[in-house]
C-alpha positions as CSV (number, residue, x, y, z in Angstrom):
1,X,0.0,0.0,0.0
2,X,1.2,3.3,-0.7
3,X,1.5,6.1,1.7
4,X,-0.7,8.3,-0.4
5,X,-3.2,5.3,-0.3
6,X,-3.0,4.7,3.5
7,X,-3.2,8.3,4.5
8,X,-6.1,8.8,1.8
9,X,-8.2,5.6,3.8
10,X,-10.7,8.1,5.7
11,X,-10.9,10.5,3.1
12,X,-13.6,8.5,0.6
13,X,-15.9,7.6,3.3
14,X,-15.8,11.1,4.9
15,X,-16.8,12.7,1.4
16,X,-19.8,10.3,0.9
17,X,-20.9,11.8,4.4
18,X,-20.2,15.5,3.1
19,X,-22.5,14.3,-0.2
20,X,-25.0,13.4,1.9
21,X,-24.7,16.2,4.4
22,X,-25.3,18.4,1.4
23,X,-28.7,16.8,0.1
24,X,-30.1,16.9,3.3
25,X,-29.5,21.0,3.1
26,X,-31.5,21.1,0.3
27,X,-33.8,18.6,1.4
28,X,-34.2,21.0,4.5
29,X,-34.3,24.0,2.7
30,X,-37.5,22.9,0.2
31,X,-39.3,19.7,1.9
32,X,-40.7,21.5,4.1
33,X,-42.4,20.9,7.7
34,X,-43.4,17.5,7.2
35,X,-40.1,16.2,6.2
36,X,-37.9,18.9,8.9
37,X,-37.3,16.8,11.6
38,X,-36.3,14.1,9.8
39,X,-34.1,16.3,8.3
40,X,-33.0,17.4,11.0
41,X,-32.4,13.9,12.7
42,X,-29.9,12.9,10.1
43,X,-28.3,16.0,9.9
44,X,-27.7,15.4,13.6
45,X,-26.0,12.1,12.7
46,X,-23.9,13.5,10.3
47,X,-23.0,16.5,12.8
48,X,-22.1,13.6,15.4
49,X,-19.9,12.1,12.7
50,X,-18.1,14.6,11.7
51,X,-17.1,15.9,15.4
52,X,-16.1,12.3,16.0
53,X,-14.8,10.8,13.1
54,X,-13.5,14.0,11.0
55,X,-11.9,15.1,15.0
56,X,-10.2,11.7,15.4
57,X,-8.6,12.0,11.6
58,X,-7.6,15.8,12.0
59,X,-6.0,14.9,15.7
60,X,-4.4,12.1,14.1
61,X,-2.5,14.7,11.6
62,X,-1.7,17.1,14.5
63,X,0.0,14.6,16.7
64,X,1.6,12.5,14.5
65,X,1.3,13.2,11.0
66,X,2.4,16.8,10.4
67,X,5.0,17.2,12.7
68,X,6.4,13.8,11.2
69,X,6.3,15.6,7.8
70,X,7.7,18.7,9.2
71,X,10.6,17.0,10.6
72,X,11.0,14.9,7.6
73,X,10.1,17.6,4.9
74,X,10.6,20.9,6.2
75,X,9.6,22.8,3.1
76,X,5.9,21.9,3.3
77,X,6.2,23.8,6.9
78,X,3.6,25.9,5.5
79,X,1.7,24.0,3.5
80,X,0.8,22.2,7.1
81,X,0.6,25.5,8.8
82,X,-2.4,26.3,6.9
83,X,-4.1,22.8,6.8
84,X,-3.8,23.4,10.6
85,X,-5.6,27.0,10.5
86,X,-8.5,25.0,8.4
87,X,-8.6,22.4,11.6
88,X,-9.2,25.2,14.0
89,X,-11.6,26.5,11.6
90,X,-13.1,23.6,11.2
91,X,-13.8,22.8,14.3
92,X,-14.8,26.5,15.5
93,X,-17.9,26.3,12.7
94,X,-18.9,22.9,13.7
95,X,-19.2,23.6,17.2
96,X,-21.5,27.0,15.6
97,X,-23.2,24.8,13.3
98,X,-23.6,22.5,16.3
99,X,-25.4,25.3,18.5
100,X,-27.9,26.1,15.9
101,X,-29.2,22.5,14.9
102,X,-29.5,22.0,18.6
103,X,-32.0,25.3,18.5
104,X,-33.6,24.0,15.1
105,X,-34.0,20.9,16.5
106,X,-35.2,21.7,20.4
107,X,-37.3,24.6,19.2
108,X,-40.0,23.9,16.2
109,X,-40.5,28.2,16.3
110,X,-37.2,28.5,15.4
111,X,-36.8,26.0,12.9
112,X,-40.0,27.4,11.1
113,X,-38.5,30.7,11.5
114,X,-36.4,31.8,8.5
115,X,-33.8,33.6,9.9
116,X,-32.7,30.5,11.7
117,X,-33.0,28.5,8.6
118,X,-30.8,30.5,6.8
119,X,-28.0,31.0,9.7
120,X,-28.2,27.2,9.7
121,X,-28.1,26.6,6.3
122,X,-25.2,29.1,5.4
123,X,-23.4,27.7,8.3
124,X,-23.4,24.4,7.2
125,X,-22.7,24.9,4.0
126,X,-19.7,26.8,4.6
127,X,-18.5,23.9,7.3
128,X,-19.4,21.5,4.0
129,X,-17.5,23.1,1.4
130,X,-14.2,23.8,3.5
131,X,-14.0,20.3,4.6
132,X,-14.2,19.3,0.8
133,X,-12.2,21.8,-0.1
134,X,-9.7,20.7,2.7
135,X,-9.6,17.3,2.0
136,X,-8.8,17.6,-1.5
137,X,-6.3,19.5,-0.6
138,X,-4.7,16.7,1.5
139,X,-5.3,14.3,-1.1
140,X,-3.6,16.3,-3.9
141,X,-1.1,18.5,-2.5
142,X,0.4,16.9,0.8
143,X,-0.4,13.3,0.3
144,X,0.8,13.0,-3.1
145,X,4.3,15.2,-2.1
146,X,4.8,13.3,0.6
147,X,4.7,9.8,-0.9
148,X,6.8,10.9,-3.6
149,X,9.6,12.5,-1.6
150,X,9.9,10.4,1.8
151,X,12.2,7.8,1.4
152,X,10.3,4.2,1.8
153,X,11.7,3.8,5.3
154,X,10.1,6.9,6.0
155,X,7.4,6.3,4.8
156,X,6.7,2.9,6.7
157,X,7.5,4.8,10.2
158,X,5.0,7.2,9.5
159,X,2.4,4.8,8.6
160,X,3.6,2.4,12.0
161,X,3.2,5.8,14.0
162,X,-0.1,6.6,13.0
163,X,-1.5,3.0,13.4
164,X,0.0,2.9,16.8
165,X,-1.6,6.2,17.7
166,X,-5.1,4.8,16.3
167,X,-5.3,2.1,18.4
């Protein structure tokens, strides 16, 4: 397995959930009441998944990954500089986006209310798109640099750190 391959694991699962984060926004936005907590259930899910999941992948790559890389490849210093500003952004929406689908979701006046609505849905949208955006970047910029200038031997200590760390 490559490293690009191994470090890319979580990345394909975590985009389906983005998909479908993103058709449950418009689902939301023009089903209407019938369909809103419903809506809102899932959307709850996905919330839950991406504090858990997307957290545990991003804390991976702050403890172990990027300062591997740093040590290892100093020149993409701030190339992982700014992946690590998108973390802190990341997470600084979610917990936002996290606030207001507890309010939509306690509160069926404020999730008819279309103010609300559209704080939600802008929020989320913007928390969707940068973790797309952020991923691919990953995927095609750091991933793909770092498997093809780590030496093999560096490569398999970074993959035995991070499976160490996941356990």
């Amino acid at each position: 397995m490559s490293l690009r391959s191994f470090l890319e694991e979580d990345h394909a699962g975590t985009l389906e959930k983005v998909n479908e984060f993103q058709n449950l926004l418009v689902n939301l936005q023009y089903e209407g009441k019938a369909w809103r907590g419903s809506n809102l259930k899932q959307i709850g899910g996905l919330l839950r998944f991406f504090k858990k999941e997307v957290g545990r992948h991003m804390r991976i790559e702050e403890e172990v990954e990027f300062p591997f890389l740093k040590t290892h490849l100093p020149r993409l210093e701030c190339l992982i500089e700014f992946l690590s500003a998108e973390h802190r952004e990341f997470r600084r929406n979610l917990r936002a986006l996290e606030f207001l689908w507890a309010q939509l979701a306690r509160n069926s006046r404020a999730s008819s209310h279309p103010k609300w609505m559209e704080r939600f849905t802008g929020r989320a949208g913007y928390v969707a798109n940068l973790l797309k955006g952020h991923l691919q970047e990953e995927s095609k910029i750091l991933y793909r640099v770092a498997d093809r200038l780590l030496r093999n031997e560096e490569k398999r200590a970074l993959m035995k750190k991070i499976r160490r760390w996941a356990k």
